[in-house]
Backbone bond lengths (Angstrom), bond angles and torsions (degrees), N, CA, C in turn:
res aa  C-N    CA-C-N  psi(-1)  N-CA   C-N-CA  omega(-1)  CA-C   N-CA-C  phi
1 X - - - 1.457 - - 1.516 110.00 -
2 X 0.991 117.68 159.65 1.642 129.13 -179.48 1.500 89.98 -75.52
3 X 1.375 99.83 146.23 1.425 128.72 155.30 1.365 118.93 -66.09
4 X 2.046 94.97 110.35 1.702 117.21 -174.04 1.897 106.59 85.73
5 X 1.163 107.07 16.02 1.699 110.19 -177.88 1.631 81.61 -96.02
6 X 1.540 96.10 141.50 1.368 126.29 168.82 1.517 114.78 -94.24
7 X 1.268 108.15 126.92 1.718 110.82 -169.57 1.531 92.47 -90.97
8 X 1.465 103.07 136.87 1.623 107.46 -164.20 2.154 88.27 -136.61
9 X 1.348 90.47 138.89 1.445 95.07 -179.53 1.271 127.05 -59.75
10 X 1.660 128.67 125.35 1.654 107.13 -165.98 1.633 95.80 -119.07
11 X 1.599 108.47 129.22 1.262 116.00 159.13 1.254 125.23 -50.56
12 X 1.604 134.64 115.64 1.251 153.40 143.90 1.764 127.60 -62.23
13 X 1.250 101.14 98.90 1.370 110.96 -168.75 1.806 91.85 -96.34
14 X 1.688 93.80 110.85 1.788 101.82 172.36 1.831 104.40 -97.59
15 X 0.892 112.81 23.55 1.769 116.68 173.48 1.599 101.06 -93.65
16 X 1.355 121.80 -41.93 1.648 137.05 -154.90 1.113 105.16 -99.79
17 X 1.411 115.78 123.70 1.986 109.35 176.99 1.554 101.95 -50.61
18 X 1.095 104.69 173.97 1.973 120.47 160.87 1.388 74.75 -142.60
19 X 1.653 89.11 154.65 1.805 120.40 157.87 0.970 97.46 -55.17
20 X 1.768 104.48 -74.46 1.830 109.08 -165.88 1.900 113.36 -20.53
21 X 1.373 82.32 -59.52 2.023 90.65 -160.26 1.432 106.62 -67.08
22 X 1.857 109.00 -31.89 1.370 91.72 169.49 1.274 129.75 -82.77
23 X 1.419 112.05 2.13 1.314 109.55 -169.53 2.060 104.22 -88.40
24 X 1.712 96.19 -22.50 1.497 124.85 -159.24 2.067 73.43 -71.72
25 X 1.147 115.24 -80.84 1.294 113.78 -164.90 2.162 113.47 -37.73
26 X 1.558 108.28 -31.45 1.405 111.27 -168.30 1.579 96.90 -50.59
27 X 1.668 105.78 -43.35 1.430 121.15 -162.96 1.365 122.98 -84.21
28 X 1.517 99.51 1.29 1.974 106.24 174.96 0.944 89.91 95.54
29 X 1.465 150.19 9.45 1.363 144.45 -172.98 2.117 108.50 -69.62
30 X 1.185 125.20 147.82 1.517 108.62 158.21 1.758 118.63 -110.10
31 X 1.125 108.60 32.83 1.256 105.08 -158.10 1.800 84.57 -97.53
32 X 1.256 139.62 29.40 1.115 136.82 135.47 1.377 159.65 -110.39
33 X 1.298 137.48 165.49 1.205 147.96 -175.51 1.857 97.58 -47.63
34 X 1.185 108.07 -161.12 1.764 157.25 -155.42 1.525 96.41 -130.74
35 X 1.065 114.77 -63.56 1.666 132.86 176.96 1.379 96.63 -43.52
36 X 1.206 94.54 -55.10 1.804 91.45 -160.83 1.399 112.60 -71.42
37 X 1.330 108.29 -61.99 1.411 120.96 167.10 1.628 115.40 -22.10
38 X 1.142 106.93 -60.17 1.571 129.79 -176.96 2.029 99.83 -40.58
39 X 1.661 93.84 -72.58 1.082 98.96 -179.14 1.445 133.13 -70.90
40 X 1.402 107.59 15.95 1.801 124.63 174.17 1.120 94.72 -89.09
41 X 1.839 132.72 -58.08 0.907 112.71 -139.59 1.728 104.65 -83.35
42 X 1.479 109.54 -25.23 1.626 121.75 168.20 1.777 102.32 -49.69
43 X 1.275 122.03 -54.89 1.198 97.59 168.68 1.445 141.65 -66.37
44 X 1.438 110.71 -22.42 1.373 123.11 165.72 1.516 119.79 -50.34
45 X 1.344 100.04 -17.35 1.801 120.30 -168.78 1.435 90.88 -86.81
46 X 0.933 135.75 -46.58 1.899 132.56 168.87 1.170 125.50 -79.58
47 X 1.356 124.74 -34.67 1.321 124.85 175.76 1.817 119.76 -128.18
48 X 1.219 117.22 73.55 1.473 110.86 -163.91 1.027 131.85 -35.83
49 X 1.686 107.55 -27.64 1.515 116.80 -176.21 1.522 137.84 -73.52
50 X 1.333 95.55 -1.69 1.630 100.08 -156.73 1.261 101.56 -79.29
51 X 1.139 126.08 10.59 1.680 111.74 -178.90 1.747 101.10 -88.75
52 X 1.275 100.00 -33.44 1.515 136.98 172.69 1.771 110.80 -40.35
53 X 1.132 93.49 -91.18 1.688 123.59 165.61 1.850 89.45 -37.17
54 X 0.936 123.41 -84.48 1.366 131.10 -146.26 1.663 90.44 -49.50
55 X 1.583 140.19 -59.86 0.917 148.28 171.46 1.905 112.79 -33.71
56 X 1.545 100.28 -55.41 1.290 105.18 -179.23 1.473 130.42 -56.03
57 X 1.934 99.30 -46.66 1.419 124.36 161.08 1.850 117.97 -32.46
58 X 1.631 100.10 -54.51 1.694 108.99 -168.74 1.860 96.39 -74.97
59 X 1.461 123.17 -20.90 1.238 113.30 -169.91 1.732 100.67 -85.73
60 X 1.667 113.94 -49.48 1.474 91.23 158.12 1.652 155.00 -65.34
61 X 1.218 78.86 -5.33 2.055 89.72 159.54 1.573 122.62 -64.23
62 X 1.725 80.12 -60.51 2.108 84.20 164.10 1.447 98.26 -50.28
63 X 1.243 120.04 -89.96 1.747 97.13 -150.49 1.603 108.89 -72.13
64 X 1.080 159.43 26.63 1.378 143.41 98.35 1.270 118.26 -26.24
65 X 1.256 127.96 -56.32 1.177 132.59 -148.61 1.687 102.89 -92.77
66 X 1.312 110.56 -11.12 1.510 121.69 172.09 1.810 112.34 -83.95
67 X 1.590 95.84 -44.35 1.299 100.37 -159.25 1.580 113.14 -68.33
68 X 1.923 102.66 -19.77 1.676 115.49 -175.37 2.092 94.81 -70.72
69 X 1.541 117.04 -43.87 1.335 100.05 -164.32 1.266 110.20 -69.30
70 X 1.801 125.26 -39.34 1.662 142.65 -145.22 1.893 89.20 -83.11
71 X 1.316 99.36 -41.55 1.407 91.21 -160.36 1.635 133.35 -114.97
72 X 1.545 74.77 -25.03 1.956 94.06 155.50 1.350 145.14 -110.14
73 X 1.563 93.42 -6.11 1.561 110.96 166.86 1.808 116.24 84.88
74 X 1.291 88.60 7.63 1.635 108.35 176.38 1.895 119.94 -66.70
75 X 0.866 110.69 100.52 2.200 111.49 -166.95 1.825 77.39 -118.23
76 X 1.222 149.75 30.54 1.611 121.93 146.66 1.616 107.51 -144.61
77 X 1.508 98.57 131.82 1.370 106.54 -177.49 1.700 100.39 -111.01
78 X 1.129 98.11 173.52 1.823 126.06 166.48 1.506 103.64 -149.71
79 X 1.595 113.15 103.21 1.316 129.97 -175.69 1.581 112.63 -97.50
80 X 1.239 111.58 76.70 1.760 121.75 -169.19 1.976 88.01 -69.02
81 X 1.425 89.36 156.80 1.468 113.19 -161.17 1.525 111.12 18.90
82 X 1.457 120.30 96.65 1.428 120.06 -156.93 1.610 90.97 -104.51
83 X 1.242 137.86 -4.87 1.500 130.25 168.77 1.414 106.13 70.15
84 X 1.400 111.76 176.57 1.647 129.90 170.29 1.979 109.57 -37.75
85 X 0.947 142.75 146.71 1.396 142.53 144.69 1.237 113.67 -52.46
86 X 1.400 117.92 127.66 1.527 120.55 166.85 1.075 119.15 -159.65
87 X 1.170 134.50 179.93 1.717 139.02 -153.12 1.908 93.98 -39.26
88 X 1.228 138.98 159.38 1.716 151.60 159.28 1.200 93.55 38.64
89 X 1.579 118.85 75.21 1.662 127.16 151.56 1.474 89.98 -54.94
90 X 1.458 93.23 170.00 1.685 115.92 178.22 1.542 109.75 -64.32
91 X 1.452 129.91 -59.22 1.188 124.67 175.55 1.928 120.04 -57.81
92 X 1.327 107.37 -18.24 1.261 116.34 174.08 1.640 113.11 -84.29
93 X 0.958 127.92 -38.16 1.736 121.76 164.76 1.510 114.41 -72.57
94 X 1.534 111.16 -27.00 1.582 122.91 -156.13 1.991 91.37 -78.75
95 X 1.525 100.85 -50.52 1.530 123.13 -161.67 1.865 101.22 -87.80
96 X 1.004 113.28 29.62 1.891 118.28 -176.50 1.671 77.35 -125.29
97 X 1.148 130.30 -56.91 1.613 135.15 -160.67 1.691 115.13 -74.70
98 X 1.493 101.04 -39.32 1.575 104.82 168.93 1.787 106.56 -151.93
99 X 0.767 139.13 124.63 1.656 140.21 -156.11 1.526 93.49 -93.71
100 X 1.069 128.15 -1.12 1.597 115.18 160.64 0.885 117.43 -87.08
101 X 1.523 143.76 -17.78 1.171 146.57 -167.23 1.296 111.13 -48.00
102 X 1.319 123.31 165.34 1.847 136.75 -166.03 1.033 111.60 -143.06
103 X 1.403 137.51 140.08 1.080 139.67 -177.27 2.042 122.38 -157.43
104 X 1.074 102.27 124.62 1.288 118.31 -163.37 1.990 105.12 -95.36
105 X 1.514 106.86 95.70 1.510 85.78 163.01 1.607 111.18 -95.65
106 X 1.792 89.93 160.24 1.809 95.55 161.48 1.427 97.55 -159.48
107 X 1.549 74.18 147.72 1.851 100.59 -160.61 1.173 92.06 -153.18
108 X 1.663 124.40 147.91 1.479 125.83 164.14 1.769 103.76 -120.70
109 X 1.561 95.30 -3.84 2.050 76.46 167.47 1.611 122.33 -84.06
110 X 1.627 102.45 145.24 1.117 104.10 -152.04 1.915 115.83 -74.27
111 X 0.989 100.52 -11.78 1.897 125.17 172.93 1.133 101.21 -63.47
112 X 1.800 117.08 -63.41 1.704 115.48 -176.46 1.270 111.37 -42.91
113 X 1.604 108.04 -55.66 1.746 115.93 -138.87 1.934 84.45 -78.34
114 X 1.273 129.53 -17.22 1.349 128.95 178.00 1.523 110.70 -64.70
115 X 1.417 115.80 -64.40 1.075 136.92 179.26 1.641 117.90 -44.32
116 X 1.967 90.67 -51.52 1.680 100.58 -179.25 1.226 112.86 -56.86
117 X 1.243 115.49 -33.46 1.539 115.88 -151.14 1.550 94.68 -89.49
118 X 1.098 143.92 -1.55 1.630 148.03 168.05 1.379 97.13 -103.75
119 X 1.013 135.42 -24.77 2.004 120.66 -160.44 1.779 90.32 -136.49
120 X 1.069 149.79 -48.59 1.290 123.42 -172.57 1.689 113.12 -100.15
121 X 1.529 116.45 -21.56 1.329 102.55 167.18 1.058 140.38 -89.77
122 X 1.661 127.09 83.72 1.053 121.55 -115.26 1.932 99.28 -141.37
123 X 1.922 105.48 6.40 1.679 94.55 178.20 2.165 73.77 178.68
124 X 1.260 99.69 177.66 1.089 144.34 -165.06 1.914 93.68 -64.39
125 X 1.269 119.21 -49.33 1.477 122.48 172.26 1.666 121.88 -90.01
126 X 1.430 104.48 42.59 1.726 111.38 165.84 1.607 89.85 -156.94
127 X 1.297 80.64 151.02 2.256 102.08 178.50 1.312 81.33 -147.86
128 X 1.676 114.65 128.94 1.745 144.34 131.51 1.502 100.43 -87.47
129 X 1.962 77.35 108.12 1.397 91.77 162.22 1.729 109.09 -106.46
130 X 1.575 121.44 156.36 1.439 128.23 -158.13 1.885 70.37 -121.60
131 X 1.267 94.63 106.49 1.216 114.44 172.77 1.756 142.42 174.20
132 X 1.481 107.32 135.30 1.880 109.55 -167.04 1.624 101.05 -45.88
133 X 1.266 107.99 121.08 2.166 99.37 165.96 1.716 111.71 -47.58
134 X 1.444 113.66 0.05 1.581 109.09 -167.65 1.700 86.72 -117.07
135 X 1.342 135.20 20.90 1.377 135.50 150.57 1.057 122.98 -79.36
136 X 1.747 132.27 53.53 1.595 118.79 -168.45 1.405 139.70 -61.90
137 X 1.328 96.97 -44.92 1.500 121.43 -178.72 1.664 107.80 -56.69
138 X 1.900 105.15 -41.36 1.364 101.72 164.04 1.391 151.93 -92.34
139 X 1.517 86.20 2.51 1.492 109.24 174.44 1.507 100.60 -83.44
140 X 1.060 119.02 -63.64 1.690 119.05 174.24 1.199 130.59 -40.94
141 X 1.135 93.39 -29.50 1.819 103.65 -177.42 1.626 115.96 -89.16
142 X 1.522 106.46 -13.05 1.307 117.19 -178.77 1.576 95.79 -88.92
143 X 1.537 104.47 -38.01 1.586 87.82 -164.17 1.371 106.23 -88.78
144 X 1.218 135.93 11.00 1.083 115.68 159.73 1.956 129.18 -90.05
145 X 1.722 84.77 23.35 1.794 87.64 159.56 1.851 102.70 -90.72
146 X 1.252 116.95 -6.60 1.463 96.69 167.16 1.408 114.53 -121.15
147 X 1.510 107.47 -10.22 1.646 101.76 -159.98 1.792 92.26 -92.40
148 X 1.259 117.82 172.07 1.528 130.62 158.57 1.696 108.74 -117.26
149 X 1.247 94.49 107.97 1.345 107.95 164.22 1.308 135.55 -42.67
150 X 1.507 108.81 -31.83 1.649 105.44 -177.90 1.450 97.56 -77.48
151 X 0.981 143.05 11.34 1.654 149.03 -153.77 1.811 94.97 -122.75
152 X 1.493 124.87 147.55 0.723 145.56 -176.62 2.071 103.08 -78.43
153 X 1.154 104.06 156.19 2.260 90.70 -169.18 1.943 64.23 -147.98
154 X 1.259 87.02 138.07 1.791 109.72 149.72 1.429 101.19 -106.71
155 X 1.762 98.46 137.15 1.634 106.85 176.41 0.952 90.87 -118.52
156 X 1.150 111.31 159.51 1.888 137.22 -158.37 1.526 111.28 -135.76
157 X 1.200 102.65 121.30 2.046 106.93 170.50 1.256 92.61 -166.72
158 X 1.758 92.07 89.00 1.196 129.67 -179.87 1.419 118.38 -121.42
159 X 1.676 94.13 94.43 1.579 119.33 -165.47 1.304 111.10 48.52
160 X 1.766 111.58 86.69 1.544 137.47 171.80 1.341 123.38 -176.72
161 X 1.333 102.22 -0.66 1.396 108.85 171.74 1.242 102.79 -66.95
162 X 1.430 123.81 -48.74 1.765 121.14 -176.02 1.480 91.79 -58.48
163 X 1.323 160.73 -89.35 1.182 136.88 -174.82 1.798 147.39 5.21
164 X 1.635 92.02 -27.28 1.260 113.41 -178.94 2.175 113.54 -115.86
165 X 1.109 96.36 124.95 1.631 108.42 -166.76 1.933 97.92 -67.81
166 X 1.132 101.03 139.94 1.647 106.54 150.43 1.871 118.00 -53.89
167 X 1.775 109.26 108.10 1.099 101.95 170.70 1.245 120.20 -117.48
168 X 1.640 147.79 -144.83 1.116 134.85 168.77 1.633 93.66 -127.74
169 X 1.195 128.34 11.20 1.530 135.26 173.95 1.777 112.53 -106.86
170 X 1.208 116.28 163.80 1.548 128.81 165.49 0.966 97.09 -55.80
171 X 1.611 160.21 11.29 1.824 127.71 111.35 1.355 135.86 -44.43
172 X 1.181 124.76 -45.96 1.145 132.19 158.02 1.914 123.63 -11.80
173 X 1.393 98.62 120.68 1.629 96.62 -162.15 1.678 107.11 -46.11
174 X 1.308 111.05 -60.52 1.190 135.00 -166.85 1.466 121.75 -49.59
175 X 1.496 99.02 -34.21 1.474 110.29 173.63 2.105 109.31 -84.94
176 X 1.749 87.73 -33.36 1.783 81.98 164.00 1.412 137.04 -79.74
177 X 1.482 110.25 -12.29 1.080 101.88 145.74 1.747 140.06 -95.47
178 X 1.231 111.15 13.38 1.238 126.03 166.80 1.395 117.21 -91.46
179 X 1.614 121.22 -32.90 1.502 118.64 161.56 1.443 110.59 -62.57
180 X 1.089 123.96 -43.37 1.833 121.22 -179.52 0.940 98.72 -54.66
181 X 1.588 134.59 -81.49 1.496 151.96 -162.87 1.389 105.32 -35.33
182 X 1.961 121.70 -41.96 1.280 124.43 -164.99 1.993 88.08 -70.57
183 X 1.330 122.82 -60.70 1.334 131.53 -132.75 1.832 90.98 -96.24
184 X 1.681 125.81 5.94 1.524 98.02 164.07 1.175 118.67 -77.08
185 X 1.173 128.82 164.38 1.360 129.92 139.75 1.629 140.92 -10.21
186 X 1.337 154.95 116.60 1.223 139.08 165.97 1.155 127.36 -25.12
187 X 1.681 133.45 115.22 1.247 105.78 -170.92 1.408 104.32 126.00
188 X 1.476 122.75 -49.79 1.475 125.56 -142.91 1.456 85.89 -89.78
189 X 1.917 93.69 -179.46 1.304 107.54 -162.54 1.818 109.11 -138.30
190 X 0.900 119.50 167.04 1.465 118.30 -171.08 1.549 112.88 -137.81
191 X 1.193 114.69 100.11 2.175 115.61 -175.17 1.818 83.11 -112.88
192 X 2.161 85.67 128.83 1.376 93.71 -166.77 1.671 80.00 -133.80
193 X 1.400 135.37 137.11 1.286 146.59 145.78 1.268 125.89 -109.15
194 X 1.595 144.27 157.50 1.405 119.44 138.52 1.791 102.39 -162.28
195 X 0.874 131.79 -161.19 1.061 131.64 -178.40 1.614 129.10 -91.46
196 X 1.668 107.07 115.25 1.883 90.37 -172.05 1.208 89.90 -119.43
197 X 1.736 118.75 -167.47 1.607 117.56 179.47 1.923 79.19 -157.56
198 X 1.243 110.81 172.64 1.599 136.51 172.55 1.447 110.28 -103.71
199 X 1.737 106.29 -20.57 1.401 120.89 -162.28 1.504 104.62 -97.47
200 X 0.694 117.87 109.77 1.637 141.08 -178.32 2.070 103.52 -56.82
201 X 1.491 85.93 -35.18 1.918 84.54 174.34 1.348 113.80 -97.91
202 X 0.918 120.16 -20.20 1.549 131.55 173.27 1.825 87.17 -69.63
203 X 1.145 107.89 -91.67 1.779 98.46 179.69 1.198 138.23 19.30
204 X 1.769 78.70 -78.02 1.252 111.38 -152.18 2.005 101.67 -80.00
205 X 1.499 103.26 -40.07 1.568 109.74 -175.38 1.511 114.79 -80.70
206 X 1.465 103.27 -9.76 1.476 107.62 171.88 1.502 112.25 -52.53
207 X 1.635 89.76 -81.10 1.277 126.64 172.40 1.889 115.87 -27.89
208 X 1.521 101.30 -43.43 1.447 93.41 -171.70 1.447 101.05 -98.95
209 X 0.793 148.89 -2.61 2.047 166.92 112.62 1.691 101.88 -1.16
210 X 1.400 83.63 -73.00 1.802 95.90 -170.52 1.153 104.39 -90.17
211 X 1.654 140.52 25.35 1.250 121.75 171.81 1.472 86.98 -119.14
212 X 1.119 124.43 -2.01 1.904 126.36 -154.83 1.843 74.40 -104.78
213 X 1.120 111.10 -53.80 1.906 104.72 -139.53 1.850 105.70 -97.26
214 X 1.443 107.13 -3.74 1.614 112.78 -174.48 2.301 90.91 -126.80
215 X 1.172 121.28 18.65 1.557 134.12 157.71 1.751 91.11 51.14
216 X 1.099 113.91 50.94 1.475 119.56 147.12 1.639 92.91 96.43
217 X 1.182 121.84 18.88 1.227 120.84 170.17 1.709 128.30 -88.50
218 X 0.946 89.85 54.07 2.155 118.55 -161.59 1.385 119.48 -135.41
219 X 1.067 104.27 128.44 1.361 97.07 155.01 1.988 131.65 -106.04
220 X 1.436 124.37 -84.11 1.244 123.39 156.67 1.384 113.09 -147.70
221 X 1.276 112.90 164.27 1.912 115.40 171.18 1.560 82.00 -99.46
222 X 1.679 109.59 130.26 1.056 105.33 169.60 1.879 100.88 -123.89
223 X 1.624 95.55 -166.85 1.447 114.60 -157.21 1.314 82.93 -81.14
224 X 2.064 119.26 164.60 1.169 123.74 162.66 1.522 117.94 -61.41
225 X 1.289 131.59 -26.78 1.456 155.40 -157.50 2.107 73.79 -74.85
226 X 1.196 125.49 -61.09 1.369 110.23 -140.80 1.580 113.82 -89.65
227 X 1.549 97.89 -18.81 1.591 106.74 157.36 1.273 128.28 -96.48
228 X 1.097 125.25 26.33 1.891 152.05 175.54 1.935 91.02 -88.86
229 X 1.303 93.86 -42.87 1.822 99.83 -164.75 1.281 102.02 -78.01
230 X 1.209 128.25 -43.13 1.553 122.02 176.41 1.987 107.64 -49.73
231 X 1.072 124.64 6.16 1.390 125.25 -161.86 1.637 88.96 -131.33
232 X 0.913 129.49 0.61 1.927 128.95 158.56 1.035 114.34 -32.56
233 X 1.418 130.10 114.44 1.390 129.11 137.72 1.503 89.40 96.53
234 X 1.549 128.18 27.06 1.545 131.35 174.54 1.958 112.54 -138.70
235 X 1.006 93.19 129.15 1.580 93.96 -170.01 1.623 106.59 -77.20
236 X 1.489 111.38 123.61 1.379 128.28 -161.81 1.982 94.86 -85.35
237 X 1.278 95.52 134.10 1.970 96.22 -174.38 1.665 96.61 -98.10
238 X 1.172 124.26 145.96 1.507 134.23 154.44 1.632 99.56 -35.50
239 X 1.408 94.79 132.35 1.508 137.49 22.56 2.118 108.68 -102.51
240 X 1.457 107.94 8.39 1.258 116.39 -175.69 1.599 110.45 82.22
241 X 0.828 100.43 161.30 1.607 117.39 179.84 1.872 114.05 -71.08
242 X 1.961 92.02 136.41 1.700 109.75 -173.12 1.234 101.13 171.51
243 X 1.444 99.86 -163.30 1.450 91.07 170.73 1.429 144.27 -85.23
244 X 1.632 115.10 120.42 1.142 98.79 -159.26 1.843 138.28 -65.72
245 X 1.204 113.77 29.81 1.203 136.06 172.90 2.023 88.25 -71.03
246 X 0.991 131.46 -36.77 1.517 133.08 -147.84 1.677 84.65 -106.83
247 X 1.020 140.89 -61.08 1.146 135.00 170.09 1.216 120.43 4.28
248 X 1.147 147.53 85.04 1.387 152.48 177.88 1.376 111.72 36.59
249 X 1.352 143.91 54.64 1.206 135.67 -134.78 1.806 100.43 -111.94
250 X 1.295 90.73 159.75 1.951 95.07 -166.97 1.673 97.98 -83.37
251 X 0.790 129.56 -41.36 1.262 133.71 174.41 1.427 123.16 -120.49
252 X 1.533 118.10 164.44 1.181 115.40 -151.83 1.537 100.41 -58.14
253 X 1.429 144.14 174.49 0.981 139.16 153.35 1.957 107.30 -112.12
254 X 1.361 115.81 151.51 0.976 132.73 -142.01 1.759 101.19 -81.65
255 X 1.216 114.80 132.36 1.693 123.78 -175.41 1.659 104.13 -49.08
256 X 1.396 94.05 152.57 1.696 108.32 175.89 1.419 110.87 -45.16
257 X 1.349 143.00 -42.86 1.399 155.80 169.61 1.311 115.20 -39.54
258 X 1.769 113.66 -37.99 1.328 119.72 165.69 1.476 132.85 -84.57
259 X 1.091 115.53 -17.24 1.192 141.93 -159.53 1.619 112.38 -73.32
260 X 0.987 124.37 144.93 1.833 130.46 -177.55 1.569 105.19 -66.07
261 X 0.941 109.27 130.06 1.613 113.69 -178.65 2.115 99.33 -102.14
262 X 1.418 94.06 -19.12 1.778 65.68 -174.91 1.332 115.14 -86.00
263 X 1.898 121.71 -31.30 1.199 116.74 164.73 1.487 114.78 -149.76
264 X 1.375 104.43 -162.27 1.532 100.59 -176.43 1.660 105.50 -167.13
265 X 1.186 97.09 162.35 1.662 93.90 177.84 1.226 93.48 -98.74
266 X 1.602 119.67 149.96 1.702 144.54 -170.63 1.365 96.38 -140.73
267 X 1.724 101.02 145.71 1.204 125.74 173.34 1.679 106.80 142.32
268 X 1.774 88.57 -154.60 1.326 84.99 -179.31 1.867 92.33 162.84
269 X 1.430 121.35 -167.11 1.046 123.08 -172.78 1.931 114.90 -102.70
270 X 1.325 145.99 134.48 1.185 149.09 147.36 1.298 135.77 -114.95
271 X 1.718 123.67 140.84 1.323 122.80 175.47 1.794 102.95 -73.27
272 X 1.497 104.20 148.43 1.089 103.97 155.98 1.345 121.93 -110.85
């Protein structure tokens, strides 16, 4: 939590999917509802893979989140929509590699920020912040009661950008990640994933799935073409942007033949 923030009780509605919980259940997690459950397996009915993807997603964070300390010298994160806690939180892979490392969550579901605040806030180098990923000015300003600015910060929106709708205001993903990118530090770095498809019904039934069953708490699965642009005007690091199954991966990752045809998580890591 920010320094002098008052912890205020947050209603948990177990009738209404959350991402978080459904995403917590993709991963073997139990930190969910019936609701949620319910509405995994309806999505599983459109997109088979996501139990898949969702698994793959949490394995490329670890090695993202390795490759910023081992190889770029990066010890402070800001983990926008940081989800449920589960096996190698960010400060737990980040803090095995260098024990100074820092790390900023923000989350506004009310399950996470419960959970976080018993299992990830846990010493002097992590802040739960109770806050929208499209709050910049106040996310930044909070984290700089732990972060040091003259220091390089990797920001993270790692699978949650689809969460957030196309608007014509400073909500708008594209513009939120262009206010971060403008206001880090020299140096810093930006790992952006989320979910696209080629499949126009996959898309499209995702999207209207999770906008029907989480009450407008969605944004879109978009095309690879439209999350290429969120990476404007930022220098893309090897191995470049795709799917992050290919991402520097510890073991082989599995031939095109195996691979999910309806979607995939895209991205990858950039300096800004």
């Amino acid at each position: 939590m920010a320094h002098g923030e008052k912890r205020q009780p947050r209603f948990v509605d177990m009738d209404t999917p959350s991402v978080a919980r459904m995403y917590d259940w993709l991963l073997g997690g139990t930190a969910n509802y019936e609701s949620d459950r319910d509405a995994c397996r309806r999505l599983l009915d459109i997109a088979p893979s996501s139990q898949k993807l969702a698994q793959s997603n949490r394995a490329f964070l670890r090695r993202v989140v390795r490759a910023l300390v081992k190889d770029h010298g990066v010890t402070q994160f800001i983990d926008h929509g940081s989800g449920l806690p589960t096996r190698d939180n960010v400060h737990e892979v980040a803090q095995r590699l260098n024990p100074a490392s820092r790390v900023v969550y923000v989350d506004n579901d009310p399950m996470v920020l419960a959970h976080g605040r018993t299992t990830l806030d846990e010493d002097h180098r992590t802040l739960i912040l109770d806050c929208d990923m499209r709050e910049t000015e106040k996310i930044l300003s909070a984290a700089r009661s732990i972060l040091d600015w003259s220091k390089p910060v990797a920001a993270l929106f790692v699978s949650v950008l689809h969460c957030l709708a196309d608007t014509d205001d400073e909500g708008d993903p594209a513009r939120v990640v262009r206010r971060v990118a403008e206001a880090l530090p020299p140096g810093s770095y930006m790992v952006i994933c989320q979910l696209v498809s080629d499949d126009p019904q996959v898309r499209d039934g995702v999207t209207k799935l999770m906008e029907r069953e989480t009450h407008g708490q969605w944004g879109r699965v978009r095309r690879t073409s439209e999350v290429r642009r969120f990476f404007d005007g930022m220098e893309i690091q090897p191995p470049g942007l795709g799917d992050v199954i290919d991402w520097r991966p510890d073991t082989p990752p599995p031939p095109q033949h195996l691979r999910p045809t309806d979607w995939v998580e895209w991205g990858g890591l950039a300096r800004v």
